[in-house]
PDB file as gemmi writes it, atoms N, CA and C in Angstrom:
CRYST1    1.000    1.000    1.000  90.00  90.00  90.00 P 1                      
ATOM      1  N   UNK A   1      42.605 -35.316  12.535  1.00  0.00           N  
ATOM      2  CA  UNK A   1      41.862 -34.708  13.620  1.00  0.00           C  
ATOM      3  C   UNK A   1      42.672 -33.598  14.271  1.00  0.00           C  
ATOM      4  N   UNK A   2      44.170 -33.338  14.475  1.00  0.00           N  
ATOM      5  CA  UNK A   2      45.043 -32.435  15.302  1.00  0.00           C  
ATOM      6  C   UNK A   2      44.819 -31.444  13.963  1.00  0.00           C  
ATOM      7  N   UNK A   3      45.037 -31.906  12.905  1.00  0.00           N  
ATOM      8  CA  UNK A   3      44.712 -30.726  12.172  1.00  0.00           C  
ATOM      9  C   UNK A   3      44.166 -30.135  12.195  1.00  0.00           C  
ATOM     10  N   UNK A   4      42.524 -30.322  12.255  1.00  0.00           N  
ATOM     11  CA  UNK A   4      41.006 -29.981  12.673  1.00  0.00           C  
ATOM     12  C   UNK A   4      41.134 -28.900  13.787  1.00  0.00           C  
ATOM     13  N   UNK A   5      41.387 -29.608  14.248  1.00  0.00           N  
ATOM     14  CA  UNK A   5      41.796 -29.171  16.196  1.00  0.00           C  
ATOM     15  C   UNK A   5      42.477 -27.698  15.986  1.00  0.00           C  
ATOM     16  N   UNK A   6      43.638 -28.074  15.406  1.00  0.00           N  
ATOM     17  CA  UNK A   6      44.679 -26.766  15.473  1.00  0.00           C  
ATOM     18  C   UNK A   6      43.524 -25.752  14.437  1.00  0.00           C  
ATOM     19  N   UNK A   7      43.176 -25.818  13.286  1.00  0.00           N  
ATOM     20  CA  UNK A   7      42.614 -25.241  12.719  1.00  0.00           C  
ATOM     21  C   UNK A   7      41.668 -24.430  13.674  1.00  0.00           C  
ATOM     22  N   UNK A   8      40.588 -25.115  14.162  1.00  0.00           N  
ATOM     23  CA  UNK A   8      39.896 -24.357  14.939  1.00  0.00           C  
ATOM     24  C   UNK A   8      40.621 -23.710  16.058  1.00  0.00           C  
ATOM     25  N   UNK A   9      41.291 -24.024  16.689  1.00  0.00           N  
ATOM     26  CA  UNK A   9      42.025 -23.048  17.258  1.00  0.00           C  
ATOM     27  C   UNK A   9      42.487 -21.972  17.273  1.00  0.00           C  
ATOM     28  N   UNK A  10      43.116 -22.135  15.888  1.00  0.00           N  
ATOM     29  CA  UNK A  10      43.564 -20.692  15.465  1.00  0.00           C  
ATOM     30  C   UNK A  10      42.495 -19.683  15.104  1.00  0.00           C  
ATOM     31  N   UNK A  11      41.410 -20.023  14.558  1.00  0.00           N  
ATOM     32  CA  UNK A  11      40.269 -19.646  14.198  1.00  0.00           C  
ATOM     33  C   UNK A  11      39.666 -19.166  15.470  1.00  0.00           C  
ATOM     34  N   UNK A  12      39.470 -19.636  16.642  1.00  0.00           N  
ATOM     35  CA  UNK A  12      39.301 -19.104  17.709  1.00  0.00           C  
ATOM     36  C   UNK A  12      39.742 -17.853  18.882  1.00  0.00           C  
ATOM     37  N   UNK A  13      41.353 -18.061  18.035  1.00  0.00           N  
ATOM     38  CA  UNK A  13      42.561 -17.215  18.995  1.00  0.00           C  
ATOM     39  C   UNK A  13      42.220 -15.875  18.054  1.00  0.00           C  
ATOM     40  N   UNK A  14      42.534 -16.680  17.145  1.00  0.00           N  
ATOM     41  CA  UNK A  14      42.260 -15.113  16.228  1.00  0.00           C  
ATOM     42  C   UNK A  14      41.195 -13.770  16.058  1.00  0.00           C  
ATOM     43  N   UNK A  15      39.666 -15.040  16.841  1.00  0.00           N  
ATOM     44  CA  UNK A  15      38.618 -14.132  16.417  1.00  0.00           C  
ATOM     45  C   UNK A  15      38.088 -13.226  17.914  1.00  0.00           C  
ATOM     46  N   UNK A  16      38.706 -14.211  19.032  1.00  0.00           N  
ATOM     47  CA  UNK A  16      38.798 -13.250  20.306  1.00  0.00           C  
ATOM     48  C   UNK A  16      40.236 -12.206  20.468  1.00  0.00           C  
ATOM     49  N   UNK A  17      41.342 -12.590  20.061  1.00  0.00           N  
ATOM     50  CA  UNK A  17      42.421 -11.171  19.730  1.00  0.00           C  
ATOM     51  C   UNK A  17      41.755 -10.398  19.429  1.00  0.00           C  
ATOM     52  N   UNK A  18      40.707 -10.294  17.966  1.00  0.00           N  
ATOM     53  CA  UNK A  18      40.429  -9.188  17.398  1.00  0.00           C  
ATOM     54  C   UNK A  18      39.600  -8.585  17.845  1.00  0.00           C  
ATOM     55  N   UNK A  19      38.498  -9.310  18.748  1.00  0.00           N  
ATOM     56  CA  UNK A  19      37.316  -8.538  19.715  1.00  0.00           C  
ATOM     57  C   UNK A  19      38.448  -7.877  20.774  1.00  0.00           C  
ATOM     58  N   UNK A  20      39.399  -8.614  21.225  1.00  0.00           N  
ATOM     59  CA  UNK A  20      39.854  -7.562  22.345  1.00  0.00           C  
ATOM     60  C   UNK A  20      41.437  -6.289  21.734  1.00  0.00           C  
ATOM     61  N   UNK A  21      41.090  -6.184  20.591  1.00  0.00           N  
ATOM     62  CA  UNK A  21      41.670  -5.295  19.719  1.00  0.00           C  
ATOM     63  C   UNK A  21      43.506  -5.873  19.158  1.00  0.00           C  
ATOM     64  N   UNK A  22      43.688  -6.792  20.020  1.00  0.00           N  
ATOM     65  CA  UNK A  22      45.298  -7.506  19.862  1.00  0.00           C  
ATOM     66  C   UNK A  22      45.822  -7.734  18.982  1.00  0.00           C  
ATOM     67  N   UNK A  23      46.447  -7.164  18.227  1.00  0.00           N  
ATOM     68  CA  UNK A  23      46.976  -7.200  16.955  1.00  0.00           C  
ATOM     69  C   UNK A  23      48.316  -8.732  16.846  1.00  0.00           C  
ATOM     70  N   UNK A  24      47.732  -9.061  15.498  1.00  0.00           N  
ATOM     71  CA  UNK A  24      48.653 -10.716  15.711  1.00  0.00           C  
ATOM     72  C   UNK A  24      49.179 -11.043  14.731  1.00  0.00           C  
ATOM     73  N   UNK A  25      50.016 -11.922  14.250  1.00  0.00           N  
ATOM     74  CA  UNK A  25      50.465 -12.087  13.068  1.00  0.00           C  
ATOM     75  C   UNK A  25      49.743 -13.695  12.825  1.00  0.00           C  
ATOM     76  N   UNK A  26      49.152 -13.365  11.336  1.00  0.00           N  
ATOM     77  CA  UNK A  26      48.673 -14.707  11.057  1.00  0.00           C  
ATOM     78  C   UNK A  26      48.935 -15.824  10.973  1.00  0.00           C  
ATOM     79  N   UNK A  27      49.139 -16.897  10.898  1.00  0.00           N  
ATOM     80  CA  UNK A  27      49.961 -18.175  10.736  1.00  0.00           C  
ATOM     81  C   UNK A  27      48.562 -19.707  10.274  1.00  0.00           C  
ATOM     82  N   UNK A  28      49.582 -20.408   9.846  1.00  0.00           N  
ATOM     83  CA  UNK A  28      49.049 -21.166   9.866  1.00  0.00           C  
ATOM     84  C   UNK A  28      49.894 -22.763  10.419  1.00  0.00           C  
ATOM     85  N   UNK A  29      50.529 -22.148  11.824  1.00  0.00           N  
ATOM     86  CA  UNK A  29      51.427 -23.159  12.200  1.00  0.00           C  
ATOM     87  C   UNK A  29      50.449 -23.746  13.469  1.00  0.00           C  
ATOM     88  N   UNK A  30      51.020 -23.725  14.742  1.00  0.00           N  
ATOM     89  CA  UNK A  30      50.088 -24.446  16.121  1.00  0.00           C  
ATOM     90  C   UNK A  30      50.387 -23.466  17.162  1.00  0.00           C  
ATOM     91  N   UNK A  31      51.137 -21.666  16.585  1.00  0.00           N  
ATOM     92  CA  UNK A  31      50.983 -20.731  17.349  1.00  0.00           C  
ATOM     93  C   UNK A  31      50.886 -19.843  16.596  1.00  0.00           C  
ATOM     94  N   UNK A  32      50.509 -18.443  17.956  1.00  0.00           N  
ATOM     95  CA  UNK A  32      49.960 -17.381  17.064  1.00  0.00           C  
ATOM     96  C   UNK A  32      51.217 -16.063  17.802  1.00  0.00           C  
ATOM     97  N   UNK A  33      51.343 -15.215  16.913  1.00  0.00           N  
ATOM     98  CA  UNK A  33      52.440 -13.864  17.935  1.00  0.00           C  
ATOM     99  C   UNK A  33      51.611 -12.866  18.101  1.00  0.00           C  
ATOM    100  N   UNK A  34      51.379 -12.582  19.158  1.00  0.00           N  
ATOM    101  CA  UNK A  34      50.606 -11.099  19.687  1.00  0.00           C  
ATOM    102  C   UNK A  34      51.402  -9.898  20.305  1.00  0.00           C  
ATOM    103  N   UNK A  35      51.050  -8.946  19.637  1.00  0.00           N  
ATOM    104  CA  UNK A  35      51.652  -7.578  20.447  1.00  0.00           C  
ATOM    105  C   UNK A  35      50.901  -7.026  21.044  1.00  0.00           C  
ATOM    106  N   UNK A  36      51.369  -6.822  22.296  1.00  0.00           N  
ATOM    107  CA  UNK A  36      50.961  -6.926  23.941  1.00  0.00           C  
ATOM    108  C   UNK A  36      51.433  -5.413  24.710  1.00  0.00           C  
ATOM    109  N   UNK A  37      52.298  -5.156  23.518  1.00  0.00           N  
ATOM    110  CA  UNK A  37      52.870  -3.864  24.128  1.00  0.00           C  
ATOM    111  C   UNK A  37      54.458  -4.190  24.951  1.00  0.00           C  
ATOM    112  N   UNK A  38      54.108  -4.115  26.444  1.00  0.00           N  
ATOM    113  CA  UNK A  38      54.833  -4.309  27.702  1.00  0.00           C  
ATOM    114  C   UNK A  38      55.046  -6.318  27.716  1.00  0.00           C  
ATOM    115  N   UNK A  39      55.495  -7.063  27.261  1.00  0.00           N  
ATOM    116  CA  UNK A  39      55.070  -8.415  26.771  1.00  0.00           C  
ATOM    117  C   UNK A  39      56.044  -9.209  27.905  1.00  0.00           C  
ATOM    118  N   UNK A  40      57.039  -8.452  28.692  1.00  0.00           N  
ATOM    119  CA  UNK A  40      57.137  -8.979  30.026  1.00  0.00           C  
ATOM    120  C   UNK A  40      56.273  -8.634  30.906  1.00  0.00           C  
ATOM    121  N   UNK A  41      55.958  -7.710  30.823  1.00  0.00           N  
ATOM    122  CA  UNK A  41      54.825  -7.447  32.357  1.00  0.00           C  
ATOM    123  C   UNK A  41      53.524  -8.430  32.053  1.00  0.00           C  
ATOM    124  N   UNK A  42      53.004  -8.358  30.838  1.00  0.00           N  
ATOM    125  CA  UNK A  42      51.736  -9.304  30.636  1.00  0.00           C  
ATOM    126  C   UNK A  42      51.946 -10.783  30.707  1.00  0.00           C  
ATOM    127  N   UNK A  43      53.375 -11.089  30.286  1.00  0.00           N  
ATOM    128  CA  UNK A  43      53.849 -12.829  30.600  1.00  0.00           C  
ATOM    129  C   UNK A  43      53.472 -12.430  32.014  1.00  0.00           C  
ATOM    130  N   UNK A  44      54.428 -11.848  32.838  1.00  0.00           N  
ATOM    131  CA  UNK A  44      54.299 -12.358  33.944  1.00  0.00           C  
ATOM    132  C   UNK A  44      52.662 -12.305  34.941  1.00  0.00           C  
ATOM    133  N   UNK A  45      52.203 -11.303  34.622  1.00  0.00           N  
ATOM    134  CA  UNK A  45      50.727 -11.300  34.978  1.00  0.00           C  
ATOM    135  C   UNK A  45      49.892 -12.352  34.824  1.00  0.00           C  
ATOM    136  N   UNK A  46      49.994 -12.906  33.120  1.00  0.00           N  
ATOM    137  CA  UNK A  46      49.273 -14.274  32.940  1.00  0.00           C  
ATOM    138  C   UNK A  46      49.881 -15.527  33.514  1.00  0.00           C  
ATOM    139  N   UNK A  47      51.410 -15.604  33.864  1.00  0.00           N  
ATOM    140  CA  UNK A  47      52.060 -16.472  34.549  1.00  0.00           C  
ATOM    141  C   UNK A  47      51.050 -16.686  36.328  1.00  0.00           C  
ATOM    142  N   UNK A  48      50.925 -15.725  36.558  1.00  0.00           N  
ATOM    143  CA  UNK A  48      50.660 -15.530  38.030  1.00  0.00           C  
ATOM    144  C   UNK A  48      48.845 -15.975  38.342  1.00  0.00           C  
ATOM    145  N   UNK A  49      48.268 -16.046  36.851  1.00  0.00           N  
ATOM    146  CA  UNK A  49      46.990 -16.756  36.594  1.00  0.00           C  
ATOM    147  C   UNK A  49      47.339 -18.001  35.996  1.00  0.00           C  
ATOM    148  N   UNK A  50      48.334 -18.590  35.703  1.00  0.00           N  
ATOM    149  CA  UNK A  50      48.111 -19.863  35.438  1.00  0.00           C  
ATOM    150  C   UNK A  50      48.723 -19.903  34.240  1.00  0.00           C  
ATOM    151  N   UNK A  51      48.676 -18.795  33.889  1.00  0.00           N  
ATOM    152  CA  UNK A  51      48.786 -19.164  32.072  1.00  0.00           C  
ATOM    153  C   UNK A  51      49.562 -19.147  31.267  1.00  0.00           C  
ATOM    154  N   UNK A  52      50.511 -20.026  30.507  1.00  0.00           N  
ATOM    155  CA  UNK A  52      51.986 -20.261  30.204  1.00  0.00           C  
ATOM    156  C   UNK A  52      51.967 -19.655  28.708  1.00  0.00           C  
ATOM    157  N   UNK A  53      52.760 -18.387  28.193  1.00  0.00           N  
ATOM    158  CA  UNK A  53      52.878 -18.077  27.390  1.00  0.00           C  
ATOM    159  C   UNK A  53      54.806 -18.056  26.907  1.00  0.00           C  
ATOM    160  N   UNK A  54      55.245 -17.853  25.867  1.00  0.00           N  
ATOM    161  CA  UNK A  54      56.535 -17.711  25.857  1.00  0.00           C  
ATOM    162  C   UNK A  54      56.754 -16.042  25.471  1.00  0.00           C  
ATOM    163  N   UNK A  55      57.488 -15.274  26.217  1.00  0.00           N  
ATOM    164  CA  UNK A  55      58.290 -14.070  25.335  1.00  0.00           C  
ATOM    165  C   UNK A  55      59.346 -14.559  24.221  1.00  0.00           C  
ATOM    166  N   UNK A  56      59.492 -13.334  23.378  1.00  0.00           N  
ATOM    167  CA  UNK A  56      60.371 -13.470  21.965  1.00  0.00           C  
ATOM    168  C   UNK A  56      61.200 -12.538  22.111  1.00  0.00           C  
ATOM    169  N   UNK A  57      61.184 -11.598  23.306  1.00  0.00           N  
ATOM    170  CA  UNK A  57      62.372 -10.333  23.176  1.00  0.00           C  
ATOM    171  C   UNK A  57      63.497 -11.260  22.762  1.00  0.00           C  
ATOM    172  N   UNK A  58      64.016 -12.550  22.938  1.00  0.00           N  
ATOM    173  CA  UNK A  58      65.133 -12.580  22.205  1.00  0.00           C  
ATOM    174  C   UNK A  58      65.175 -12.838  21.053  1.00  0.00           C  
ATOM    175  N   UNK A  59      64.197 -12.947  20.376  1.00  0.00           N  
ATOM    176  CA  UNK A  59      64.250 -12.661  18.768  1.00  0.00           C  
ATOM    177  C   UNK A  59      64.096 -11.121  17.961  1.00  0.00           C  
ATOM    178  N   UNK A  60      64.004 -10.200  19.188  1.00  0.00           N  
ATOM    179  CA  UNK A  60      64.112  -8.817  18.653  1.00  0.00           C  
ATOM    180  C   UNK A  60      62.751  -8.677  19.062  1.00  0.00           C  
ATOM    181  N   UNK A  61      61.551  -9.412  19.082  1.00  0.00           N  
ATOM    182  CA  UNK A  61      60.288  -8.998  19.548  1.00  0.00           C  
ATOM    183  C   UNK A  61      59.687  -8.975  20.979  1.00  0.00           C  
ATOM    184  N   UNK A  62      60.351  -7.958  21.587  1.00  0.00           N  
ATOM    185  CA  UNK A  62      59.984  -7.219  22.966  1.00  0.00           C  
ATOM    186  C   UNK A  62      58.994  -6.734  23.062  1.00  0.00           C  
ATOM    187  N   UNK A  63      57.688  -6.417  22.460  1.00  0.00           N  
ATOM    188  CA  UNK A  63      56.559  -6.636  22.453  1.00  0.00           C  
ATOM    189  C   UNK A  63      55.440  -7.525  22.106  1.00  0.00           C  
ATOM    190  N   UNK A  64      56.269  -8.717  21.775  1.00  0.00           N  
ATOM    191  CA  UNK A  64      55.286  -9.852  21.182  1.00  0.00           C  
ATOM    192  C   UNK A  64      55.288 -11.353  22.198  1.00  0.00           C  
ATOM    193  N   UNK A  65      54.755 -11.972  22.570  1.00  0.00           N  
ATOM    194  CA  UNK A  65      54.431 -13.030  23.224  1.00  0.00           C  
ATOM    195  C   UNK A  65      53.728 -14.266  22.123  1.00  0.00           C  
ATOM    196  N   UNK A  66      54.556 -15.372  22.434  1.00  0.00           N  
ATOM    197  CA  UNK A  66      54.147 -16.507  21.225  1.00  0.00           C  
ATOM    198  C   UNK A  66      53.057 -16.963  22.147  1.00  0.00           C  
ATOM    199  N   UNK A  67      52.030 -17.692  21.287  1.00  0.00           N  
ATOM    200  CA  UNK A  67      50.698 -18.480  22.056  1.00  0.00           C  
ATOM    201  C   UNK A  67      50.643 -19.339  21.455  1.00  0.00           C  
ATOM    202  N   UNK A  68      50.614 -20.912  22.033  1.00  0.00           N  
ATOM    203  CA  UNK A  68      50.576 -21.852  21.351  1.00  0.00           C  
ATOM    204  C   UNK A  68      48.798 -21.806  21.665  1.00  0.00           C  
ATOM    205  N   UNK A  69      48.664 -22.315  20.413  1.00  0.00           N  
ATOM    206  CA  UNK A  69      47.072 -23.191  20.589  1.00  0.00           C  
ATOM    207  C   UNK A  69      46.419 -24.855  21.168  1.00  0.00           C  
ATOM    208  N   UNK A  70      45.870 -24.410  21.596  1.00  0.00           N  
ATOM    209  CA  UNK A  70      45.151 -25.184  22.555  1.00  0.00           C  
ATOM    210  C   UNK A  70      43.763 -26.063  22.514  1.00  0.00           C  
ATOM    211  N   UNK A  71      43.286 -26.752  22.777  1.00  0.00           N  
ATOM    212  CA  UNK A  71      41.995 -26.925  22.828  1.00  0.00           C  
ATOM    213  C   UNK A  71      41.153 -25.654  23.373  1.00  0.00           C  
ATOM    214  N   UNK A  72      39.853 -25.744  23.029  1.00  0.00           N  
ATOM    215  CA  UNK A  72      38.438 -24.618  23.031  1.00  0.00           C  
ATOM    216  C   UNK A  72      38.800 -24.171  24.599  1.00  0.00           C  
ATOM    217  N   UNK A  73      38.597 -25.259  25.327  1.00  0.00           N  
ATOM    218  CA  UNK A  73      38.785 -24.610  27.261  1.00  0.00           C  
ATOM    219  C   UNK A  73      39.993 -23.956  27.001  1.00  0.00           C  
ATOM    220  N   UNK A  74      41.054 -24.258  26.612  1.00  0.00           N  
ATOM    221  CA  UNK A  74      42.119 -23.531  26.978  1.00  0.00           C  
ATOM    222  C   UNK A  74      42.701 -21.949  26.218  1.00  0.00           C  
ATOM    223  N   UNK A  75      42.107 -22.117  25.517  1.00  0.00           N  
ATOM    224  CA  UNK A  75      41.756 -20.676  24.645  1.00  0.00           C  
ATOM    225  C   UNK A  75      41.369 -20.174  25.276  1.00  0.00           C  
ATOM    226  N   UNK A  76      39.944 -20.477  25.634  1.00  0.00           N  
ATOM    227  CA  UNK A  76      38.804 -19.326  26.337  1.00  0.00           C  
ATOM    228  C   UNK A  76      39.750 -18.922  27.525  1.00  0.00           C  
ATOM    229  N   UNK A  77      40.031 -19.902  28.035  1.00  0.00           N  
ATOM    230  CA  UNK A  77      41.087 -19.291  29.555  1.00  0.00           C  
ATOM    231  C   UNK A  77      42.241 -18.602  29.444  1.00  0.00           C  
ATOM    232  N   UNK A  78      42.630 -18.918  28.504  1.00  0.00           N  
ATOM    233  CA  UNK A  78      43.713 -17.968  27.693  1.00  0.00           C  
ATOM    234  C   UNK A  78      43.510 -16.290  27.271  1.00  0.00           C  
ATOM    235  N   UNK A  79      42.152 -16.667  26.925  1.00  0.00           N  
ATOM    236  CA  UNK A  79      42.115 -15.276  25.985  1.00  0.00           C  
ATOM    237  C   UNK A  79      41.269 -14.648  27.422  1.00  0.00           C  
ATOM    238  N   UNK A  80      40.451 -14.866  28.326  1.00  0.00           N  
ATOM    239  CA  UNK A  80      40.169 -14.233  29.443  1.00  0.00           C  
ATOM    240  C   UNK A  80      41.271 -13.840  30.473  1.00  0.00           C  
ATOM    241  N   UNK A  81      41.873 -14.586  30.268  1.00  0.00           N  
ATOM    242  CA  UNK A  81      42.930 -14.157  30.990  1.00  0.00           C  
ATOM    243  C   UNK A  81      44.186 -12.816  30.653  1.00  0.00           C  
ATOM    244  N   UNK A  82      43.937 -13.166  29.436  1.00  0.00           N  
ATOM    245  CA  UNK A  82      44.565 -12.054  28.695  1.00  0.00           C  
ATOM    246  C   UNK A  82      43.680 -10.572  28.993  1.00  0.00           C  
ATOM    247  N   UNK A  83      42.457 -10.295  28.946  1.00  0.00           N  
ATOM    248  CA  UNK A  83      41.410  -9.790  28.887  1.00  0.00           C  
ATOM    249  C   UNK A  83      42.042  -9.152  30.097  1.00  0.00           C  
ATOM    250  N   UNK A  84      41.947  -9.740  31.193  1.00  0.00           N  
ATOM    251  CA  UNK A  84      42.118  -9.475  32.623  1.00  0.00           C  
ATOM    252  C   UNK A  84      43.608  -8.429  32.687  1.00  0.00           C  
ATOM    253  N   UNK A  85      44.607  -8.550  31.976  1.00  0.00           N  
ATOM    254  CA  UNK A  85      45.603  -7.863  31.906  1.00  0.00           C  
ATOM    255  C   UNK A  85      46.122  -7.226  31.116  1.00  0.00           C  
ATOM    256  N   UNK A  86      45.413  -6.532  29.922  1.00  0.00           N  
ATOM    257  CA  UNK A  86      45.696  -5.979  29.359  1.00  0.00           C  
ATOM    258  C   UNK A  86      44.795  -4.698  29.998  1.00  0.00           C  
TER     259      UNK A  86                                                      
END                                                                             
């Protein structure tokens, strides 16, 4: 069933990134990497809505923000929220 779960998830993250143009790297793990551009200013923006993302500038990716996946509510709030600050 977490399989299921994560599956659709990703399937979800992926298909609202691409409506809101967010370019991502595919995976098939229980997160997704998005380039965000400015990926401290947008952590902290979505921080300040609620919404817990991790930065990767210390892996060299200063424009990418990891997203773990979530259940359906928490996507949608995720990816609106994202919406809101980009």
């Amino acid at each position: 069933r977490s399989d299921a779960l994560n599956r659709a998830g990703l399937a979800q993250l992926a298909r609202g990134l691409t409506m809101l143009g967010v370019v991502h790297v595919p995976s098939k793990g229980n997160f997704l990497l998005i380039k965000v551009g400015n990926a401290a200013r947008v952590n902290t923006e979505l921080l300040q809505r609620g919404v817990i993302v991790r930065p990767v500038s210390n892996y060299g990716l200063p424009e990418f923000l990891r997203v773990s996946v979530g259940l359906e509510a928490q996507n949608t709030r995720f990816l609106e929220a994202l919406k809101a600050v980009l």
